[in-house]
PABA-797345 format. One record per residue (C-alpha): residue in one letter; x, y, z. Coordinates in pm, 1 decimal. Layout:
N
<rest=A, px=X, py=Y, pz=Z>
...
This chain:
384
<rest=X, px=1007.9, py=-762.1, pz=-3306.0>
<rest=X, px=1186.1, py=-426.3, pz=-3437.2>
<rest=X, px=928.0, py=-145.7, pz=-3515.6>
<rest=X, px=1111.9, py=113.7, pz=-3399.7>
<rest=X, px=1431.6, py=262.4, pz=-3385.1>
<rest=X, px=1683.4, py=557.2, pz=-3406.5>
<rest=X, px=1894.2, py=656.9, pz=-3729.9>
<rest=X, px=2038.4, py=986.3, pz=-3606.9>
<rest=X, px=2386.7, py=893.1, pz=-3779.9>
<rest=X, px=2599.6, py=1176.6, pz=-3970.6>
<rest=X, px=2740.0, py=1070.9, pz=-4305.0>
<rest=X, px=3104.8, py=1099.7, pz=-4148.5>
<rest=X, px=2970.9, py=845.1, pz=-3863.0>
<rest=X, px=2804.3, py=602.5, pz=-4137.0>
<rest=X, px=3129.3, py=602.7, pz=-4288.9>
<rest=X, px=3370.6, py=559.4, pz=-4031.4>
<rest=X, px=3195.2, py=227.0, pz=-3941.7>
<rest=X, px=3123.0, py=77.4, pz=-4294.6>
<rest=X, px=3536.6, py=247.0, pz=-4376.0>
<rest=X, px=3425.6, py=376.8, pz=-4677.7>
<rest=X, px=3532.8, py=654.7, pz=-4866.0>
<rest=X, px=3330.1, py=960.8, pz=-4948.5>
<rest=X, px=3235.9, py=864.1, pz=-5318.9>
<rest=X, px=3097.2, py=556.1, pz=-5145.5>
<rest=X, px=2730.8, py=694.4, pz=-5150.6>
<rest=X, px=2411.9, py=596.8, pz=-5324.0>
<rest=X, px=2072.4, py=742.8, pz=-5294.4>
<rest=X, px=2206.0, py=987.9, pz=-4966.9>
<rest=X, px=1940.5, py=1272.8, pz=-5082.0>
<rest=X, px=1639.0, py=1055.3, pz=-4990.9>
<rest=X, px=1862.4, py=970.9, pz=-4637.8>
<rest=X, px=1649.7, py=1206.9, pz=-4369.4>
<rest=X, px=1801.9, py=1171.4, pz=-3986.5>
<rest=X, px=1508.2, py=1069.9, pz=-3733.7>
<rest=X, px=1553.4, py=1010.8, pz=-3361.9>
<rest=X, px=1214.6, py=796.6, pz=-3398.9>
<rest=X, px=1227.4, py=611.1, pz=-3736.5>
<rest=X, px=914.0, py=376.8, pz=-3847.1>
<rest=X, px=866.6, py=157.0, pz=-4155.4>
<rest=X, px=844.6, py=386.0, pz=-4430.4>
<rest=X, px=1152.2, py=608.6, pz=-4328.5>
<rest=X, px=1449.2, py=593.0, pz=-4485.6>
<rest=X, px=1812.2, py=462.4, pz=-4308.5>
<rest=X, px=2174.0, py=414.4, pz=-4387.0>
<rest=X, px=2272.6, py=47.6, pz=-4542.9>
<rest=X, px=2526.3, py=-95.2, pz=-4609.5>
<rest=X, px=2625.8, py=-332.0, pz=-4889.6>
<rest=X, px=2841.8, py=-526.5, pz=-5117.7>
<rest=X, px=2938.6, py=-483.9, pz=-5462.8>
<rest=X, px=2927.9, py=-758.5, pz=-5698.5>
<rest=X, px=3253.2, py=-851.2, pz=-5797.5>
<rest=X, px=3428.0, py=-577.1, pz=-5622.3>
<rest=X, px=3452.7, py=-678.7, pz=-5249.5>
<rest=X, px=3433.6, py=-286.9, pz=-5135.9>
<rest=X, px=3128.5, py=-186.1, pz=-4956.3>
<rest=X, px=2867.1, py=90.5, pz=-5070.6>
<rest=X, px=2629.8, py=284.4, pz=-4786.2>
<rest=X, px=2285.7, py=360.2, pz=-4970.8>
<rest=X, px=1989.2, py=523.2, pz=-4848.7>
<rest=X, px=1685.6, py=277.8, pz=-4781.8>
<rest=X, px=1358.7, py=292.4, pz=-4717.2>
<rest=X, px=1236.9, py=13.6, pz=-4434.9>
<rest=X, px=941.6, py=-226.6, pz=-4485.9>
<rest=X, px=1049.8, py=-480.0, pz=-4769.3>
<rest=X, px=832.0, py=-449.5, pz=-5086.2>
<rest=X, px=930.3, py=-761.6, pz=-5363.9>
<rest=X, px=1023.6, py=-680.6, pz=-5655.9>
<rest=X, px=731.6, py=-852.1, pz=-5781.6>
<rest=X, px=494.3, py=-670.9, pz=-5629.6>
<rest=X, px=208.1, py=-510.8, pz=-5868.0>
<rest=X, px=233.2, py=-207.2, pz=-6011.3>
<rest=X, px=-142.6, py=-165.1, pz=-5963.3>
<rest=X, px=-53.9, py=-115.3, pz=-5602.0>
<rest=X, px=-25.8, py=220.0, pz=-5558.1>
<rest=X, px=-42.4, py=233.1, pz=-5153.6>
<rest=X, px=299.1, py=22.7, pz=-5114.6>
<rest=X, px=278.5, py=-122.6, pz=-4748.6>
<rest=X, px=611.9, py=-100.7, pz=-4549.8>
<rest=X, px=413.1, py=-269.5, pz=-4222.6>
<rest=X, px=374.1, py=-616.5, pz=-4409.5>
<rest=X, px=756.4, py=-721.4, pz=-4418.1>
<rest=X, px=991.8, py=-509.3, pz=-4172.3>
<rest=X, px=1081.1, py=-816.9, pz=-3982.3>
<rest=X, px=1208.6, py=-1155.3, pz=-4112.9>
<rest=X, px=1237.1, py=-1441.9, pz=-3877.7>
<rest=X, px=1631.0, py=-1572.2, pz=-3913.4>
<rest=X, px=1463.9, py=-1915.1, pz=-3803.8>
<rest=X, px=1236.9, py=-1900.6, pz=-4139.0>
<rest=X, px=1432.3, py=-1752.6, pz=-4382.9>
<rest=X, px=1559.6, py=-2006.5, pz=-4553.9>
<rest=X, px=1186.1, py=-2161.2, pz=-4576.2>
<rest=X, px=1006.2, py=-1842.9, pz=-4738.5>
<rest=X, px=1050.5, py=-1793.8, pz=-5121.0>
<rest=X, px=1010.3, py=-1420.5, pz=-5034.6>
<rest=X, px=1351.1, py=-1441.3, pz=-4815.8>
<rest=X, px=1558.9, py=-1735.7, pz=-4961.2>
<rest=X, px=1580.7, py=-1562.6, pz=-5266.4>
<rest=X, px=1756.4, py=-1265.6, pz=-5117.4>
<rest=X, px=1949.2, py=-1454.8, pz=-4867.9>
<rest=X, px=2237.0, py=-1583.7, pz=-5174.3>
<rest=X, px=2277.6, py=-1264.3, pz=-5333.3>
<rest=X, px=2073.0, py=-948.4, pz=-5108.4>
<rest=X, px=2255.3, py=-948.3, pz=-4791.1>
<rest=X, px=2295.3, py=-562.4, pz=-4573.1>
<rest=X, px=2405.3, py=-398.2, pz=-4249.5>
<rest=X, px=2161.2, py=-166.2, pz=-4102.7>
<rest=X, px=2340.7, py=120.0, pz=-3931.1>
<rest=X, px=2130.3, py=231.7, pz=-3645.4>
<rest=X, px=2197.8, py=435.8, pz=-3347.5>
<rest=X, px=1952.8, py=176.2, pz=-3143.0>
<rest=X, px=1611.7, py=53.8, pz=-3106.6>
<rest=X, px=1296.8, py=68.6, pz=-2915.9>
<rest=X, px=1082.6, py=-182.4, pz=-2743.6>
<rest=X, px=777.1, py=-156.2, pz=-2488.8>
<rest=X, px=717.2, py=-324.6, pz=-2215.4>
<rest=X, px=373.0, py=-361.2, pz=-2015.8>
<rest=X, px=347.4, py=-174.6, pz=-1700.2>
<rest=X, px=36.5, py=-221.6, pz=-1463.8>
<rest=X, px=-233.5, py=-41.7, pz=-1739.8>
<rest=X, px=-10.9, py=145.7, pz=-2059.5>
<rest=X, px=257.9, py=67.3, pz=-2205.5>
<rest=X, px=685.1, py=206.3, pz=-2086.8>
<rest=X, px=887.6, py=236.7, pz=-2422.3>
<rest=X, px=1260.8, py=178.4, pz=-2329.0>
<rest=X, px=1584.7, py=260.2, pz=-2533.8>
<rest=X, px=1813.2, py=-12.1, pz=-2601.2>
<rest=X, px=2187.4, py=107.2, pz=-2686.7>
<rest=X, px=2552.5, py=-2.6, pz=-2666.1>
<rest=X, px=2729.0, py=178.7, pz=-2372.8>
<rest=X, px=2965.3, py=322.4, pz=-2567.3>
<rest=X, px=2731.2, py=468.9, pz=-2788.7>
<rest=X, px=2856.2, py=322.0, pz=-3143.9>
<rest=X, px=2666.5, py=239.0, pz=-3444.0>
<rest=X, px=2471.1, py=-61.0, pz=-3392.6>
<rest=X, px=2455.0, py=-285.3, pz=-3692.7>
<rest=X, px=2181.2, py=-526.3, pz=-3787.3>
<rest=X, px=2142.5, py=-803.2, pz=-4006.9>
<rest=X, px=1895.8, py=-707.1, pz=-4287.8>
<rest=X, px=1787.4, py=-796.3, pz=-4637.8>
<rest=X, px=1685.4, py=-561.8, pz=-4949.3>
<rest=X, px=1484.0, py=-561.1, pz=-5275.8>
<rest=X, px=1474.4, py=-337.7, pz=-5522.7>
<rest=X, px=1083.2, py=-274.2, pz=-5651.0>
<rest=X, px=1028.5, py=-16.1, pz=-5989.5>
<rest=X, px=692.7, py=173.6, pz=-6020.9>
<rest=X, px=488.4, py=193.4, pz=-6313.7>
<rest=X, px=648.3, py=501.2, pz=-6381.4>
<rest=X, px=1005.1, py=319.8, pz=-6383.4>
<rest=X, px=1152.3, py=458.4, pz=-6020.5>
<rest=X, px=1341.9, py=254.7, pz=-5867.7>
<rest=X, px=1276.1, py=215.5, pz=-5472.2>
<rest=X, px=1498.9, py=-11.3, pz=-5257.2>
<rest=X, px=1360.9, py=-120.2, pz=-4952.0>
<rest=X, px=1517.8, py=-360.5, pz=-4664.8>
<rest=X, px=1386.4, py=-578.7, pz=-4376.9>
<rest=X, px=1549.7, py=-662.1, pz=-4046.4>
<rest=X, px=1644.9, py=-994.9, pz=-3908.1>
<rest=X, px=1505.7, py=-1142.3, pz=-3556.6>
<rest=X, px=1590.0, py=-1395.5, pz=-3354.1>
<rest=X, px=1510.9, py=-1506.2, pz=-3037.6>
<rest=X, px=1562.2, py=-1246.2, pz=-2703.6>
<rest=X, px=1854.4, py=-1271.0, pz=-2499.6>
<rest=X, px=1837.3, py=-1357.7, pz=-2131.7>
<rest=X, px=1917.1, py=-1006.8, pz=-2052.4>
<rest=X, px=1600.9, py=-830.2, pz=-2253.5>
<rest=X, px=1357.8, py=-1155.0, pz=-2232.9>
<rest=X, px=1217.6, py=-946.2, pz=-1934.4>
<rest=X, px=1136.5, py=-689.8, pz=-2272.1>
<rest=X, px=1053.1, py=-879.8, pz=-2515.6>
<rest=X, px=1037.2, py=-1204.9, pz=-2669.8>
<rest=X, px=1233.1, py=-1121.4, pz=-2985.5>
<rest=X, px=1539.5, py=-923.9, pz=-3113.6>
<rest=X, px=1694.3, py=-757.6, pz=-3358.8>
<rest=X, px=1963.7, py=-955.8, pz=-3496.4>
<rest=X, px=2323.3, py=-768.1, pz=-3407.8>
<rest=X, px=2669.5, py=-783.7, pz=-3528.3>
<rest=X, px=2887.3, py=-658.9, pz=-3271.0>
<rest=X, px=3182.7, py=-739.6, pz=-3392.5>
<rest=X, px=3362.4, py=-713.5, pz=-3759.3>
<rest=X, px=3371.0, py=-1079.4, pz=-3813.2>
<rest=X, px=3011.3, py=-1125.0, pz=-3792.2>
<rest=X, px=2966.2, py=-812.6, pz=-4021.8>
<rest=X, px=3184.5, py=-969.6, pz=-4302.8>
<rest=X, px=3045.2, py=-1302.4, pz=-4239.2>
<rest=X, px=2713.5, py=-1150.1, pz=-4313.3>
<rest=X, px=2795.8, py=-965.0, pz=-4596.3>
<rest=X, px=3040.9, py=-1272.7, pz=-4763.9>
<rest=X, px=3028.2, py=-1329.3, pz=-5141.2>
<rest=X, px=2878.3, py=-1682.1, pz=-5078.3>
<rest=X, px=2562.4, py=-1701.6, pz=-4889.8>
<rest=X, px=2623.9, py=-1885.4, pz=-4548.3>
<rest=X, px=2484.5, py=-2230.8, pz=-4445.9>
<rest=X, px=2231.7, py=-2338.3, pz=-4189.6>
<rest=X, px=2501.5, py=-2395.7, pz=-3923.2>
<rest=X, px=2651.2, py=-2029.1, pz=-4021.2>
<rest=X, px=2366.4, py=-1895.6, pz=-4057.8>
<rest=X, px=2246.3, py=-2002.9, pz=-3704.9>
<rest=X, px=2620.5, py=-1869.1, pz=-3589.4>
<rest=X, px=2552.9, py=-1519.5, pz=-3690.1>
<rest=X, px=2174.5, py=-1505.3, pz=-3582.0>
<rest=X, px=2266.4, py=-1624.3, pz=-3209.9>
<rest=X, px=2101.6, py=-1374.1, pz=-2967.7>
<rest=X, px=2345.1, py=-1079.0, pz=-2819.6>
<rest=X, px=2436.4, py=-1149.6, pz=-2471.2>
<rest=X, px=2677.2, py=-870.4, pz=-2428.8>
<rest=X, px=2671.3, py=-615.9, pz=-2132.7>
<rest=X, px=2756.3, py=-335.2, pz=-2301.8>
<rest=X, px=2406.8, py=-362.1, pz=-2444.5>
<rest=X, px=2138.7, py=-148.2, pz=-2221.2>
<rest=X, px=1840.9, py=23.0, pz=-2245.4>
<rest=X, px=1649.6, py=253.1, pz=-1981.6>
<rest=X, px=1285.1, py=404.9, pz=-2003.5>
<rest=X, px=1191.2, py=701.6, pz=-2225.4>
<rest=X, px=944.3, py=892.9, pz=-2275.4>
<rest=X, px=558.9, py=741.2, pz=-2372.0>
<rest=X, px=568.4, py=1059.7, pz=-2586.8>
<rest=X, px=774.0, py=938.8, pz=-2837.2>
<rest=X, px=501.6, py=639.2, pz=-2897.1>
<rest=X, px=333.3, py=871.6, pz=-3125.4>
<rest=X, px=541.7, py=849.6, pz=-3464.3>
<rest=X, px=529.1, py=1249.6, pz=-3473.5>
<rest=X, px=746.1, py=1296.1, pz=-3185.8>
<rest=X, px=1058.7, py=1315.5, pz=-3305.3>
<rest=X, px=1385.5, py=1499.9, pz=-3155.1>
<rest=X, px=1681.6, py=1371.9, pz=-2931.3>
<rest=X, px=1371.2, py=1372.9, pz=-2632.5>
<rest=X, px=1238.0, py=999.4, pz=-2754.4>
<rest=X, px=1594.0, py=861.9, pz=-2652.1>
<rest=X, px=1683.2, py=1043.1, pz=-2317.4>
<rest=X, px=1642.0, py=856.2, pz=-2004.6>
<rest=X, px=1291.2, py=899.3, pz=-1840.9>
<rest=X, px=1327.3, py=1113.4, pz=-1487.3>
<rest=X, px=1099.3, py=939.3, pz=-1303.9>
<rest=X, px=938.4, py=1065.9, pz=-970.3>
<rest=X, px=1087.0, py=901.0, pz=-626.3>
<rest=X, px=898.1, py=660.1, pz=-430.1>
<rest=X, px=959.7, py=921.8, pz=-160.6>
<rest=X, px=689.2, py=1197.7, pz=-279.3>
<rest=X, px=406.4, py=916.1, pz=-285.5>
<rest=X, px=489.6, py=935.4, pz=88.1>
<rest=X, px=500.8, py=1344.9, pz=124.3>
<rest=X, px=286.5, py=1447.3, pz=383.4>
<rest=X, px=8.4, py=1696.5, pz=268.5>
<rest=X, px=-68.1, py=2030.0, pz=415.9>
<rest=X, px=-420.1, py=2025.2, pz=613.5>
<rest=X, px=-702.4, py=2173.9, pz=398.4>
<rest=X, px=-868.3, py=2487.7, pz=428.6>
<rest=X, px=-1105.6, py=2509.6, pz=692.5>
<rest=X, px=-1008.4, py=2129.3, pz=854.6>
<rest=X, px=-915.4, py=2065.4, pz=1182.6>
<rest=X, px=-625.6, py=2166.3, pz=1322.2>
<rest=X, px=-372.6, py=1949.8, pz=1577.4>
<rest=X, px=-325.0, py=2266.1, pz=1799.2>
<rest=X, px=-515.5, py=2240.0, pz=2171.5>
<rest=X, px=-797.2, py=2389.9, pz=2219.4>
<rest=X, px=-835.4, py=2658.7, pz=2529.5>
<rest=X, px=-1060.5, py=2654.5, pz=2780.5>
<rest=X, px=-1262.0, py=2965.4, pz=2690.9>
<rest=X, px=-1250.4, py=2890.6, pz=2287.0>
<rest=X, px=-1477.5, py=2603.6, pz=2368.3>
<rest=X, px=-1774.3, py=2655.4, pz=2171.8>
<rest=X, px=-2093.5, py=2714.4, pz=2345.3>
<rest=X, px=-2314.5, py=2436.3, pz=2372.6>
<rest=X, px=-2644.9, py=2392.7, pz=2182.2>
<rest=X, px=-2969.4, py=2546.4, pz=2314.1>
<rest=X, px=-3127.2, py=2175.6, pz=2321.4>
<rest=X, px=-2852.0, py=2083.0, pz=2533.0>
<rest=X, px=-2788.6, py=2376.0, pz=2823.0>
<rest=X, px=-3012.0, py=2231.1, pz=3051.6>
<rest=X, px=-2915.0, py=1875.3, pz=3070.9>
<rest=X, px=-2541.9, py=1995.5, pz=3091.8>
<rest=X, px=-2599.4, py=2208.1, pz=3385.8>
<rest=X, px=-2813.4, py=1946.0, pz=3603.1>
<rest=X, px=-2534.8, py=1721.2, pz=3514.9>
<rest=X, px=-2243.1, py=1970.9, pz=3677.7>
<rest=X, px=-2577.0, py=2005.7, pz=3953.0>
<rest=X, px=-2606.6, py=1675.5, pz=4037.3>
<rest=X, px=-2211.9, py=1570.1, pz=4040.0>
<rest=X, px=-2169.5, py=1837.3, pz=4291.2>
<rest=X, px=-2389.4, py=1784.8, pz=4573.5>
<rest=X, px=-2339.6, py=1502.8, pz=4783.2>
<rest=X, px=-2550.7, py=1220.3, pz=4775.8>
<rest=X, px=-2869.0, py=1308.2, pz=4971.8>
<rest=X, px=-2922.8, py=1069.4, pz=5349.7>
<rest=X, px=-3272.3, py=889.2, pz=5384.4>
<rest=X, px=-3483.5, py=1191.2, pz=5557.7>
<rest=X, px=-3626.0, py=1097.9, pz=5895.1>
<rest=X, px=-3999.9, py=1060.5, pz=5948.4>
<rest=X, px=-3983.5, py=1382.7, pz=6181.9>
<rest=X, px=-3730.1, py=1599.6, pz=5875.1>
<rest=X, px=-4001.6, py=1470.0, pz=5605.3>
<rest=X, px=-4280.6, py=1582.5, pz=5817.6>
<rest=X, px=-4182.5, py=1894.3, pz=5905.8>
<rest=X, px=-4078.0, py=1997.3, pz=5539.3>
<rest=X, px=-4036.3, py=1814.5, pz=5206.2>
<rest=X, px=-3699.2, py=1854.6, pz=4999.3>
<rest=X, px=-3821.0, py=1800.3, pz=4634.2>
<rest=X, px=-3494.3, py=1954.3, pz=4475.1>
<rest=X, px=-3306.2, py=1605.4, pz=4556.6>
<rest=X, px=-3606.2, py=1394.8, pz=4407.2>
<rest=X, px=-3601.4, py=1602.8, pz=4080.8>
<rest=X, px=-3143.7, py=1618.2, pz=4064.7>
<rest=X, px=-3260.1, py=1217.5, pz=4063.3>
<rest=X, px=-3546.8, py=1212.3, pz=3819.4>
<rest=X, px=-3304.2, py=1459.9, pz=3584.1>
<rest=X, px=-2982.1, py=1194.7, pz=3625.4>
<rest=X, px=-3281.5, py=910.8, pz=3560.6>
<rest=X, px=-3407.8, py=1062.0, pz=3261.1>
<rest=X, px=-3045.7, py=1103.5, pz=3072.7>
<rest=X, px=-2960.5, py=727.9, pz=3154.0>
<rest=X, px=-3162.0, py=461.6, pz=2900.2>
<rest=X, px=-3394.4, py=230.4, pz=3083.7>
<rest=X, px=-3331.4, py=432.3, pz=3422.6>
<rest=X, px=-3671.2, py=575.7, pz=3475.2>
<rest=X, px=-3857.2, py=247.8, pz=3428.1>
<rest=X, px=-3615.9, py=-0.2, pz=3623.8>
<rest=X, px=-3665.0, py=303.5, pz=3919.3>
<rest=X, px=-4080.7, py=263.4, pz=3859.7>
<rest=X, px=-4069.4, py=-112.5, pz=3910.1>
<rest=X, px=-3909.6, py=-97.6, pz=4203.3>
<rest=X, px=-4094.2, py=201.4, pz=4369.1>
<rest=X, px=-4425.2, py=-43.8, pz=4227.9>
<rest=X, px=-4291.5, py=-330.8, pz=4386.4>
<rest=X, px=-4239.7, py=-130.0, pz=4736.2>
<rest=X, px=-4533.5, py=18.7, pz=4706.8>
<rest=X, px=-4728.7, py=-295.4, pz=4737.9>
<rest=X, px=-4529.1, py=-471.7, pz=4976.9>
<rest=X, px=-4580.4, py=-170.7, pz=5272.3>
<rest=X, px=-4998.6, py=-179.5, pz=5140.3>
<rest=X, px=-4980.3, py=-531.9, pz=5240.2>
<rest=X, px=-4827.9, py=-479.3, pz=5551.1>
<rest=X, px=-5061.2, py=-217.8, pz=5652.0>
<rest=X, px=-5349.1, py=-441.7, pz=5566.7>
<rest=X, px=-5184.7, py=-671.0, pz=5787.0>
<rest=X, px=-5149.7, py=-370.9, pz=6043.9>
<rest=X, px=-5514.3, py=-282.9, pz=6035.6>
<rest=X, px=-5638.9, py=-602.3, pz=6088.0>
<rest=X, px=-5451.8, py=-648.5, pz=6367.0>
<rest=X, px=-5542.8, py=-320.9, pz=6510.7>
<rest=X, px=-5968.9, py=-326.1, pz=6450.8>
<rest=X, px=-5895.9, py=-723.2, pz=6649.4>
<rest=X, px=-5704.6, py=-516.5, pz=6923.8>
<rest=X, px=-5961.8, py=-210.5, pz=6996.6>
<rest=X, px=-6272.9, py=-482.6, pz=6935.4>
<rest=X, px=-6386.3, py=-323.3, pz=6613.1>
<rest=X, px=-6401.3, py=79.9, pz=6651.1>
<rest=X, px=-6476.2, py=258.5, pz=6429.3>
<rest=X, px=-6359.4, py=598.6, pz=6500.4>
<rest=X, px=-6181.5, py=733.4, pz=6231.9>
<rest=X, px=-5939.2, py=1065.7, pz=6269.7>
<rest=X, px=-5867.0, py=1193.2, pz=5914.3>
<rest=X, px=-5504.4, py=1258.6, pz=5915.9>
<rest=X, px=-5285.3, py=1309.3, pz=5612.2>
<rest=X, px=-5062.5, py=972.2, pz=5559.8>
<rest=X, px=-4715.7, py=1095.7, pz=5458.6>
<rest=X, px=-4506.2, py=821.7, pz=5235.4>
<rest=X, px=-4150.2, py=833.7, pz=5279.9>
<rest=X, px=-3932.4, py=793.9, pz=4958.1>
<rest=X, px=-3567.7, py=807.7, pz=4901.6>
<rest=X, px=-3560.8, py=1156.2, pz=4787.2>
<rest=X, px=-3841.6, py=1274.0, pz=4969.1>
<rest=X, px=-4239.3, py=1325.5, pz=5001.7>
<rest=X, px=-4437.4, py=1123.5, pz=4768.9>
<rest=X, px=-4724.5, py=1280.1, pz=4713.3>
<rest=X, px=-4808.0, py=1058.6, pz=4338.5>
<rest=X, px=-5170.3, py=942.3, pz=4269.1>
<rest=X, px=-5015.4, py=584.0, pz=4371.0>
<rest=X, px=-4913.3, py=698.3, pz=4683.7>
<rest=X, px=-5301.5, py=785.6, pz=4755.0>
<rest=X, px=-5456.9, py=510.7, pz=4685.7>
<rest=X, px=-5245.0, py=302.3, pz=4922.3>
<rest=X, px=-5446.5, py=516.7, pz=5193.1>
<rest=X, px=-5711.7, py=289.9, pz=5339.3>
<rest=X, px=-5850.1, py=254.1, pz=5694.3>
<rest=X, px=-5522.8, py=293.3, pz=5852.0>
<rest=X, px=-5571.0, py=681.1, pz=5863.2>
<rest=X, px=-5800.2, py=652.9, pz=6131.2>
<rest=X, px=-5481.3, py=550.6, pz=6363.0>
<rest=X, px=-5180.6, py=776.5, pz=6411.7>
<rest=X, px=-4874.6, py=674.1, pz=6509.3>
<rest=X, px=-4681.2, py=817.3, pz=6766.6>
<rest=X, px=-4294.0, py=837.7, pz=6812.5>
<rest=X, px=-4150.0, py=686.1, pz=7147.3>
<rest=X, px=-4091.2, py=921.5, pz=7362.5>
């Protein structure tokens, strides 16, 4: 399919290609030049006098009306019949009619097509390399109003896409490249199916390209040599440019020693008995005569600090000082019987103050009291 294309051509172009002479002309007042031409807009024609073999350019308007179209219709639509399947033509009564006696070349500068890209749509030009008129099998009607103006409109041949533009689309415009196929076209005697299929045969050339434009021009007020000019599209490169760190985010450079920020109040303590406890040395079991003489409770509470930041420290520490605990009580139950069947059953009793021994130092817990029984009556003495 052909819905849009470019008719930019000067009159001294139009006529170079059709070799016509300047008196040549017909209807070139309603001829207006448009970089993005729609149904509706008017182009440059050519055709062949009856009788005369010499070819006539003649403004047109595109989008085929019949000539026996109402003249109740006073909307005339130019979208119904821009396009003309070369496959069908012959079938249609609308087409065969014109094909033995109706027969143009559409002079066009090229033609547009979109293709579907991930979400929208990419319009692309399609040319010649060399940038010469492009001419296009088309037919033409002539339709008069109520008011007896005459209109001539034309539609454009298709046929199926190349293998070069099937990527594009699935249809083409129908092009004559070369003379031969022009006057072929535009014979006195209308061709037959095998000629017919001869000049319809899709355009393989490579001189035919095309390259992305602007999705601008989709709109049919955009007009201007911008709708054909190659898109500048942006490098895979800057999807890859590194971006400059935000305002306020962190930045790669290392940090000093005395820009470290201070610590929370929550957390001062905890820090320091942590620096505390890493640097003094791990604290020997005390001696019954050292804990006697004087408890050290700043090792027991360096531990109970390091116990407390660790998760199930403190109570794996309890069920073990629990498990001690009554392990020495039976012992010294043990003890004192052993002691009341030695003396024969005294019971003299000497208060004295039973010191436990722990890791850290003097345990002096409500445990640790009621472990006391009557073993305090008997104190032991070191060897001498």
């Amino acid at each position: 399919m052909c819905g849009r294309a470019r008719c930019s051509l000067s009159r001294e172009e139009a006529a170079k290609k059709a070799d016509l002479a300047e008196e040549s002309w017909k209807d070139i007042e309603k001829y207006e030049p448009k970089y993005n031409m729609q149904p509706g807009s008017s182009a440059l024609v050519a055709v062949k006098k009856d009788g005369e073999g010499k070819r006539t350019i003649q403004a047109m308007t595109w989008g085929l009306v019949p000539s026996w179209t109402k003249d109740s219709e006073t909307r005339l639509d130019f979208f119904r019949m821009f396009n003309a399947r070369s496959e069908t033509v012959p079938e249609k009564s609308v087409f065969n009619r014109l094909l033995s006696s109706k027969r143009c070349v559409v002079l066009l500068n090229g033609f547009y097509e979109w293709a579907q890209e991930h979400k929208t749509k990419q319009p692309y030009y399609i040319h010649y390399t060399d940038e010469r008129v492009m001419a296009m099998a088309g037919l033409y009607d002539n339709w008069r109003d109520a008011e007896g103006n005459w209109l001539t409109t034309f539609t454009i041949l298709t046929t199926d896409s190349s293998k070069r533009l099937q990527w594009l689309h699935d249809r083409m415009p129908v092009l004559l490249p070369t003379e031969d196929l022009e006057a072929a076209w535009l014979a006195d005697e209308a061709p037959d199916a095998k000629g017919l299929m001869k000049i319809c045969a899709p355009y393989n050339g490579e001189d035919l390209v095309w390259h992305p434009v602007t999705p601008s021009m989709s709109k049919t007020s955009f007009q201007g040599p911008e709708c054909c000019k190659p898109l500048k599209r942006k490098s895979i490169t800057t999807f890859f440019k590194p971006k400059s760190a935000p305002e306020g985010g962190i930045s790669r450079e290392a940090v000093k020693e005395d820009e470290v920020p201070a610590a929370p109040a929550g957390h001062a303590k905890i820090k320091a008995v942590s620096q505390s406890s890493t640097a003094q040395p791990t604290p020997e079991v005390a001696k019954k005569e050292d804990v006697a003489a004087e408890p050290d409770s700043s090792a027991g509470a360096v531990k109970q600090e390091d116990q407390a930041r660790k998760p199930g420290a403190s109570s794996s520490v309890s069920k073990k000082h629990a498990g001690t605990e009554v392990k020495k009580e039976q012992e010294e139950k043990q003890d004192e019987v052993g002691s009341k069947r030695v003396s024969g059953g005294s019971s003299q009793k000497t208060p004295t103050k039973k010191l436990k021994q722990t890791e850290g130092g003097m345990d002096s817990s409500p445990a640790a009291k009621r472990t006391q029984g009557p073993m305090d009556s008997f104190v032991i003495k070191n060897p001498a």
